[in-house]
N, C-alpha and C positions, 0 to 999 in steps of 0.2 A: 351364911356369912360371906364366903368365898363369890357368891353369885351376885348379892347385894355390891362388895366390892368391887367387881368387875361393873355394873351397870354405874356406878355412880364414877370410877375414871372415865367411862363410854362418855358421860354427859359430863366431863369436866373436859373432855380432848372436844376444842375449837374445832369448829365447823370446815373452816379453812385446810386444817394440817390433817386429812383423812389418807388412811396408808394407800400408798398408790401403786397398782399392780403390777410385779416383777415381769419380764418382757423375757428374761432369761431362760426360765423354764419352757414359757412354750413355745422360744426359739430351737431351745434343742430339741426340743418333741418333733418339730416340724423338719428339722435336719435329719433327723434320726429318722421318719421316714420316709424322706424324700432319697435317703442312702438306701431304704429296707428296696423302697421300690425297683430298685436296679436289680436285683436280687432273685427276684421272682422268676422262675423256670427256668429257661435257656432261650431266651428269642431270639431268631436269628440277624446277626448282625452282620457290618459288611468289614468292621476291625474285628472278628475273627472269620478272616477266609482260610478257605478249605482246595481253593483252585485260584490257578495262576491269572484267569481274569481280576479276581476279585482281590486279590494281594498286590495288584499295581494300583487299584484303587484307594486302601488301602498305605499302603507307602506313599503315595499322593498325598492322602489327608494327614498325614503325621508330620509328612514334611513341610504342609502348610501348618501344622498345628507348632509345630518347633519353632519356627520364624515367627509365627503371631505371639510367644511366648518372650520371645528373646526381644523383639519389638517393645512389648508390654512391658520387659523389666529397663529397657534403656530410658521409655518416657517416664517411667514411676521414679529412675534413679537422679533423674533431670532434675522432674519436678523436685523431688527432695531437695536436689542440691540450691534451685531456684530460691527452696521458701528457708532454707536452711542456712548456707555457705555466702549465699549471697544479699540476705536482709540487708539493706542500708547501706551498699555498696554501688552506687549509682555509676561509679567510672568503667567506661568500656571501652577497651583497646580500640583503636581507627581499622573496619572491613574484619573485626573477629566475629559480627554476627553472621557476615554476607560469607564467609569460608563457613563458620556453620550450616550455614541453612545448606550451601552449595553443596556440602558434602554429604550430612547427616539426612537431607529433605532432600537431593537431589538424583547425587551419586548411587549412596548405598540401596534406596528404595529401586532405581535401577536395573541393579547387579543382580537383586534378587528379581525382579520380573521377569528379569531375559532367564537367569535359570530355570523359572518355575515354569516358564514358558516352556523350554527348552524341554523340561522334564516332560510337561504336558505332550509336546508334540508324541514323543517318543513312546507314550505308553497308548496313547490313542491310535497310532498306528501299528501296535502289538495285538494290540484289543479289535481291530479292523482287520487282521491279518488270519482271512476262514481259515476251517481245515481244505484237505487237500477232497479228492474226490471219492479217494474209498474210505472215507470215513464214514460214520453211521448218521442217516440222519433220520432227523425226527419230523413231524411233521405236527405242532400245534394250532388249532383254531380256536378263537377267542367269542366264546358265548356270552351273554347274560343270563345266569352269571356260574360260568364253566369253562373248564376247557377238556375239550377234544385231543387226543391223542392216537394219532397213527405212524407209523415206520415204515419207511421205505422198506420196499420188498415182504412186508406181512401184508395179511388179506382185511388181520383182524384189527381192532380200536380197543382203547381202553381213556379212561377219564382220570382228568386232574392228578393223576400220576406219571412221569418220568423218571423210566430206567435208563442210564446210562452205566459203562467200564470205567472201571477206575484207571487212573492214568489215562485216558486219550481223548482225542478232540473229541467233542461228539455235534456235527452241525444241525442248525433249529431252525426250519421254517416257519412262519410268521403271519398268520392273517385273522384277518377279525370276518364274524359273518353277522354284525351287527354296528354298533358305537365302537368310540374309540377303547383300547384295553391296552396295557403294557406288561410289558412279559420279567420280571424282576427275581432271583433265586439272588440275594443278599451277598452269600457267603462263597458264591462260587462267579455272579458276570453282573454287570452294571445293567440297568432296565432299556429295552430295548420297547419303543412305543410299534404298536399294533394298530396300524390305521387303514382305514375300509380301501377297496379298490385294489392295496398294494402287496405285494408277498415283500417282508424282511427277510433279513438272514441274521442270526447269530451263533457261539458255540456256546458248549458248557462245556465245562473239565474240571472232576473232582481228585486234589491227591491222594485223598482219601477214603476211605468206605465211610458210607454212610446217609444218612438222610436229610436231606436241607428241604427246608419252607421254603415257596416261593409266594408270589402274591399278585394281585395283577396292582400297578403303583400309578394307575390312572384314573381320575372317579370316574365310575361308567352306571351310574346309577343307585336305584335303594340298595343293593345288595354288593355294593361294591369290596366293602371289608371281609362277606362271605366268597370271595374268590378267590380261594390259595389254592397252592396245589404241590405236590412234593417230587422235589428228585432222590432218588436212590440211585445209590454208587455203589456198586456189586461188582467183582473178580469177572474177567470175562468170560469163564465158563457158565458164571451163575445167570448170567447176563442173555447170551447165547440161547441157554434154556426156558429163561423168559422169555423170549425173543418167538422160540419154536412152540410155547405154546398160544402166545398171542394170536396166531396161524391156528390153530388146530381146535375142534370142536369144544363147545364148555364141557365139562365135566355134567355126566349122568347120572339122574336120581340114582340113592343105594338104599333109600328107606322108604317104605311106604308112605310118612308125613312127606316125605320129598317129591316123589309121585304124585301124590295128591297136589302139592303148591306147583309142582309146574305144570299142571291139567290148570291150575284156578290161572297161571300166568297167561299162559297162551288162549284160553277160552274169555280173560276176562279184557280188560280195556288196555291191562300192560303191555301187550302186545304190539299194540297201536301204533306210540312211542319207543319202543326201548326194541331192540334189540339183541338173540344169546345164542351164537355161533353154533349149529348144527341145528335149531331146531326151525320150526316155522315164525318167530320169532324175529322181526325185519324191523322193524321199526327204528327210522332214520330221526324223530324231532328230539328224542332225550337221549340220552349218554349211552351208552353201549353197557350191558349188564353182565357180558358173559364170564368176569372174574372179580365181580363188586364183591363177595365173602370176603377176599381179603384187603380191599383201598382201604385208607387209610382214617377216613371216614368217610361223613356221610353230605349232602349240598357241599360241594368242594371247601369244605372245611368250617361248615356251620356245627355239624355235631359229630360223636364219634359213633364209629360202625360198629353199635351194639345191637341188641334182639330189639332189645327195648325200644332205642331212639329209632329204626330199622318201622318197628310197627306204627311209630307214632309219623314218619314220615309217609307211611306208603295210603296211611288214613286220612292224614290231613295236615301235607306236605308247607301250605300255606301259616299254619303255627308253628312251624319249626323255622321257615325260611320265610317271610310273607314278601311277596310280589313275584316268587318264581314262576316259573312256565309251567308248572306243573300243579293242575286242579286236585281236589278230596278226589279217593278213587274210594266207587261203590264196593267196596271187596267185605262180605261175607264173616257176620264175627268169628265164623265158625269157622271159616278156611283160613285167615288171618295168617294160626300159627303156623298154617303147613305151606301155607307161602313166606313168611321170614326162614323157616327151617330150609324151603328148596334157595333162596335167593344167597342164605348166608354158606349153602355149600357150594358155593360159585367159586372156583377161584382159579 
């Protein structure tokens, strides 16, 4: 009966007057996660800095975000008064629009360029202002798609990673040994471009401990987005000691699987490429391996530094990351695990 009912209102409801779908619900569905999306982990951003570069950056954009706001509410409060206070009032004082415009179009826009000017210069020349000469510097090169990392006064390199002391300048040398790359850590210096021919200079300085993303913030190719690399901000003692073992031999097999992986390292085609402080092991075209156990991953921040992703790169590096420099290596199903086992006690 109930069902009967319903089909015979269906054919008495005109063609014309069909229920037409609410717009409301899946407006909020789509607000709701256009908000969720914000949410998602911690990326790093440049309105939360962590170093005095990046907090003038920072106070910059809020104070242009303040002005474009208070801007926003005087035309919205205009227009109101426009369509509201003055419907149907055609009479206008003699030169009350020419003192408008002069003042509200002229003056006040003004007042505010020469400040924000004025702001600009000032923090551009803070931001321009290196450390002095005993400060720590760094020395990065900008690969497709990596980066290189050496310090003045160590013998040894490490990759896609940057230790700096918390609290102090710390200066960044600058060169690309390919296309263009830019050197970008969000939360602590504004992006500094890396272009062939030239050595840059910039600092970092964290007030903080702790680990910032950076990224390179110039397309330099298929793998562009796989090119982050991380700073750490460590107490200068902690600092110091990274510092002395960057300098000093890798760490030596303790296990027999370990033994075994760095006989298949060096006997097999790894060698070639890569590089691990104290052994026969020279290899100048790939990254420097001698403390890969603990970076922070793995293709400068394609995947993370586990056994697992670990064996599938060293197999066939091109499915993990495809267009890198680095070919399938022939390595042995059998030797495999005694080579993730020696590479992950690297560190």
């Amino acid at each position: 009966m109930d069902t009967t009912a319903g089909m015979t209102l269906s054919a008495a409801r005109p063609a014309g007057r069909r229920r037409r779908p609410r717009p409301l619900p899946a407006l909020t569905t789509l607000c709701g996660v256009a908000l969720l999306a914000g949410c998602a982990g911690n990326p790093p951003s440049a309105l939360n800095p962590a170093g005095t570069g990046a907090a003038r950056v920072a106070n910059l954009w809020w104070l242009l975000f303040w002005i474009s706001t208070a801007v926003f509410a005087e035309v919205m409060v205009l227009l109101l008064w426009a369509l509201v206070f003055r419907r149907g009032n055609a009479r206008v004082r003699h030169g009350q629009p020419l003192r408008f415009v002069t003042i509200a179009g002229v003056g006040l826009p003004f007042v505010i360029l020469v400040a924000v000017y004025g702001v600009g210069l000032r923090d551009l020349a803070a931001l321009g202002d290196h450390p002095g000469r005993d400060a720590p510097t760094v020395e990065v090169t900008g690969h497709k798609w990596w980066w290189e990392v050496r310090y003045q006064g160590a013998s040894g390199a490490t990759a896609n990673e940057i230790h700096i002391p918390v609290g102090e300048r710390v200066k960044v040398r600058l060169r690309t040994d390919d296309v263009l790359h830019s050197f970008w850590v969000p939360q602590l210096m504004p992006k500094t471009d890396l272009i062939a021919g030239e050595t840059r200079e910039t600092w970092l300085r964290a007030e903080r401990a702790g680990r910032y993303r950076g990224q390179c913030a110039e397309y330099c190719g298929t793998q562009h987005a796989h090119m982050a690399f991380l700073v750490v901000a460590e107490p200068r003692t902690d600092f110091d000691a990274w510092l002395t073992r960057l300098s000093a031999p890798a760490r030596q097999p303790r296990t027999e699987a370990e033994r075994r992986g760095q006989q298949a390292f060096l006997q097999g085609t790894c060698a070639a490429c890569h590089a691990v402080r104290g052994t026969g092991a020279q290899g100048q075209a790939g990254p420097d391996l001698s403390n890969v156990g603990t970076r922070w991953s793995l293709g400068a921040g394609a995947v993370p530094n586990d056994a697992g992703h670990l064996g599938g790169w060293i197999a066939n590096p091109q499915t993990v990351k495809p267009g890198n420099a680095m070919p399938p290596q022939p390595v042995d199903a059998a030797q495999l695990p005694d080579l993730i086992a020696y590479l992950r006690s690297l560190d």
